[in-house]
C-alpha angles and dihedrals in degrees: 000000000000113000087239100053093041080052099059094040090062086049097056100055093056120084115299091231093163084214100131090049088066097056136340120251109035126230099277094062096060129093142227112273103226153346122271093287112017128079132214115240123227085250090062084254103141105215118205117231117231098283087064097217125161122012125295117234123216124244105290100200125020108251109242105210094186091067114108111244123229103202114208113198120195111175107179129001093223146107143190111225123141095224113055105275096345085295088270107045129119098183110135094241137152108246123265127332120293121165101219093050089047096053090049090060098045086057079056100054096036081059085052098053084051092055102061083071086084090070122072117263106280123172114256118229107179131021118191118185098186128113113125108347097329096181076064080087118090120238095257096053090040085058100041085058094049100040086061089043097054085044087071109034143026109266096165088097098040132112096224104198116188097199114197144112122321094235093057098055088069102047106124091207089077117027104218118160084047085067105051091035086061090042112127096236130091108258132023126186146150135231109205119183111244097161095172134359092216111104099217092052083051082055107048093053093052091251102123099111084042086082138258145234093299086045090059096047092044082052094049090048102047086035090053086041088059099050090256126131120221135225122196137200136223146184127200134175098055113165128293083356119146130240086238090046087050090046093048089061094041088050092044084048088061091051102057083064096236113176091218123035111188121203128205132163116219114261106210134151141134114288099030099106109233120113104254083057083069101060106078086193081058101048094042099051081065129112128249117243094262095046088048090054100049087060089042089055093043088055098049092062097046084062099042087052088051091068095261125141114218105223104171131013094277106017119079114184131203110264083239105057085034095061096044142071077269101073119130116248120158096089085044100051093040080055082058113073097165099066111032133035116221131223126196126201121207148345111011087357110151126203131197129186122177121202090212090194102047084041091236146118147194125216115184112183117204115234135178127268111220104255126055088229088067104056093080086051113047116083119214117293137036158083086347102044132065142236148204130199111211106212116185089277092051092049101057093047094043079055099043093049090043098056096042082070082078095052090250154066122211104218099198087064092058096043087050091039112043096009092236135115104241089202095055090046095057103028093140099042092047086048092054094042094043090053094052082057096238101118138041118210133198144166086260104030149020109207137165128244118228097261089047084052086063085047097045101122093052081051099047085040096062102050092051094041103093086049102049090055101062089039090049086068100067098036136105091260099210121125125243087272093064098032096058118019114352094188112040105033137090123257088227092071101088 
């Protein structure tokens, strides 16, 4: 058997974790931003502090101040379950919710926003506030963020989305889905984790104050009241559920009436770090991949049959909301590297920015400084954050794994782009793909079939796999854990 094919068969039969696909590379081949006293530029400059130490290095990349901004907010890196992260989740978060911490990293995020003073006005066409449970927040703080941030930059033209837990959008101590339904910009909409409809699942994970059934339909009908659209979350492949459990929430879903519906299988195994990796009864009672992927294929078309169009490789959106001016499109343009730069606010918060012309980019991750005082006084980004330097191979491959979260590749950009033909460039890896029956090529486009949509990340993998390897040699070589929060993460994360 040919290397390549053994290759992406070892990688199909590891978790399905979609985390490339978020961002290549991943977390453990940055490196750190800068040195004790000096800070790294959007533009990938390093600029020496006031001792000099150390040697300045020039603009990597040329800022492109034409380029539409996604704004990603994340005020705080916390959440209120009951059971520690939900018992499945590998979100990098900070624990549980305490009030001093959050405010901390709201201080954080609130510097953040000021800093983005320090780039040219540019129009906005996203806003995110998201990051651990972000409707914790309460409404004044929610506002403050937004107002400096609309001081800077042009938000009328911008899909402002508050992301958090179903519960909280109907407390009547901080109004706010009244806030973001009164916002200046075009669209306005929340993502609420609903994750599974069954009680004892809501249970299990600790999310039973989170809401139920009756919580979610009470959200949909004082959002749609307000002029917002909903997105809603869900998990399937818990363990020991069955396909008809998984279709039922994905059937009460549609009658809610959400006007996205987003789709992830559990990732769970041992070793991960979460606390349901540490069940065996737990871990044993999960589905193979292909299993996995037979339940993942049956509930795509149950979505699809439900009049939804499938728009990345997880969101399905309402054929409504799809065909208007309320179309969902965050997720979408942050899929689209080509055209928009991304900044990320506070804790954990990740920025990209791509010099098309010079066929480069710059990515700056936000860490934490070690006490909770400095966060309000460090500016991005420095000793405690990380870098990556895009040369024209990572490009390329920052611009080929971002686009597969859309299920395709549109051949033509990357001919007109990097003057290459991305077929002939991975001709191994798309045979081999391709055989295993997980992609479609063309002449125009590369996309993935549905089955390859469940394998995305073996198929992402290999193609970055020859690269990463020479980049892991120079990179910080930690894993996720130490990159981002070494004291309140799991070591599952990386």
């Amino acid at each position: 058997m040919h290397p390549t094919v053994d290759a992406l068969r070892a990688r199909m039969d590891r978790p399905q974790r979609h985390r490339l696909l978020h961002g290549y590379p991943m977390a453990p081949l940055l490196r750190r931003a800068a040195h004790k006293g000096a800070r790294r530029l959007a533009d990938g400059a390093l600029e020496l502090g006031k001792d000099g130490a150390g040697a300045p290095e020039p603009a990597w990349i040329t800022l492109d101040h034409t380029r539409p901004l996604l704004v990603g907010i994340l005020p705080h890196a916390q959440c209120t379950p009951t059971v520690e992260g939900c018992g499945f989740c590998t979100f990098p978060h900070g624990g549980r919710y305490d009030q001093l911490l959050s405010r901390g990293q709201q201080m954080l995020a609130r510097h953040d926003v000021e800093q983005l003073a320090q780039l040219p006005r540019r129009q906005v066409a996203a806003v995110y506030f998201g990051g651990g449970t972000a409707n914790l927040v309460r409404e004044e703080a929610l506002r403050d963020l937004f107002d400096r941030l609309t001081r800077h930059h042009d938000v009328a033209h911008a899909e402002v989305t508050l992301e958090g837990v179903p519960a909280l959008f109907l407390t009547t101590f901080s109004d706010r889905l009244g806030w973001l339904a009164d916002l200046p910009a075009a669209h306005k909409r929340i993502s609420m984790g609903i994750q599974t409809f069954a009680p004892d699942w809501l249970e299990r994970m600790g999310r039973r104050a989170f809401g139920d059934a009756g919580t979610f339909a009470r959200v949909v009908k004082r959002a749609r009241r307000r002029g917002l659209t909903v997105s809603g979350d869900l998990l399937f492949d818990l363990p020991g559920q069955t396909l008809e459990d998984m279709r039922e929430d994905v059937r009460r879903a549609v009658e809610l009436g959400l006007d996205q519906v987003c789709v992830y299988h559990l990732v769970l195994y041992a070793g991960l770090g979460t606390p349901w990796s540490k069940d065996p009864a737990l871990v044993a009672a999960m589905p193979d991949n292909e299993a996995a992927c037979q339940h993942w294929l049956q509930l795509r078309d149950d979505l699809l049959a439900a009049g939804y169009v499938q728009t990345t490789l997880t969101n399905f959106e309402r054929c409504e909301a799809h065909d208007g001016p309320r179309r969902f499109v965050y997720e979408e343009h942050s899929f689209t590297p080509e055209r928009y730069d991304a900044v990320g606010c506070g804790l954990h918060g990740i920025s990209t920015f791509l010099d098309v012309g010079g066929r480069r980019a710059v990515k700056l991750v936000r860490g934490a400084p070690q006490y909770l005082n400095r966060w309000a006084l460090e500016p991005p980004w420095t000793e405690h954050d990380y870098v990556f330097l895009y040369d024209e191979e990572d490009t390329l491959l920052l611009h080929v794994t971002r686009s597969l979260a859309r299920a395709r590749l549109d051949l033509c950009v990357v001919r007109e782009r990097f003057g290459l033909d991305a077929a002939e460039r991975f001709a191994g890896e798309l045979a081999a793909c391709a055989e295993a029956g997980l992609v479609v090529l063309n002449d125009r486009e590369l996309s993935l079939t549905p089955r390859g949509m469940f394998f995305a990340d073996a198929v992402v993998g290999l193609l970055a796999a020859g690269r990463a390897a020479v980049v892991r040699q120079h990179a910080a070589g930690q894993h996720t854990l130490g990159l981002i929060e070494r004291r309140a993460m799991y070591d599952g994360m990386g």
